[in-house]
Steps between C-alpha positions, in 0.01 A plus 500: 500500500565913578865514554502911537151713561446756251249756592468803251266861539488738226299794439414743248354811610368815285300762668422647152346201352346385858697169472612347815595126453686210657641195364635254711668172415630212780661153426333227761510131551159306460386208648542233188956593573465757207556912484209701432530889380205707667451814301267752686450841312232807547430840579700568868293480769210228329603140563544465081476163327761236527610213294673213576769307251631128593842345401709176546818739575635804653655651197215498317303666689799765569493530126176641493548697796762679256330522232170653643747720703635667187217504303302740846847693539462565109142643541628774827458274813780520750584358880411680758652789630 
């Protein structure tokens, strides 16, 4: 079960390349007593696609929170400001 929520927004914005894109990431509890990690990502301001990842524990699912975090901070997305 969620111990700690973990909700995460990150945007990369370039007026010069008309990009304007959100990723957002959130750790959840499901109904079978497992985590889920909800990954939403689009342009900002369409409602985007989403996908949804299921796991038997917490940390893995904060694993891949980290390592989808790094890999979107490695590309030019950052938190809001």
């Amino acid at each position: 079960m969620t111990v700690q929520p973990y909700r995460l927004h990150i945007e990369r914005i370039d007026p010069s390349k008309n990009m304007a894109r959100f990723y957002a990431l959130s750790i959840e509890p499901n109904l079978f007593g497992g985590t889920s990690l909800v990954r939403s990502w689009g342009r900002i301001g369409s409602r985007g696609q989403q996908k949804i990842h299921v796991f038997d524990s917490e940390a893995k699912a904060v694993d891949l929170l980290l390592t989808l975090l790094r890999r979107k901070r490695s590309r030019g997305y950052l938190p809001l400001q």
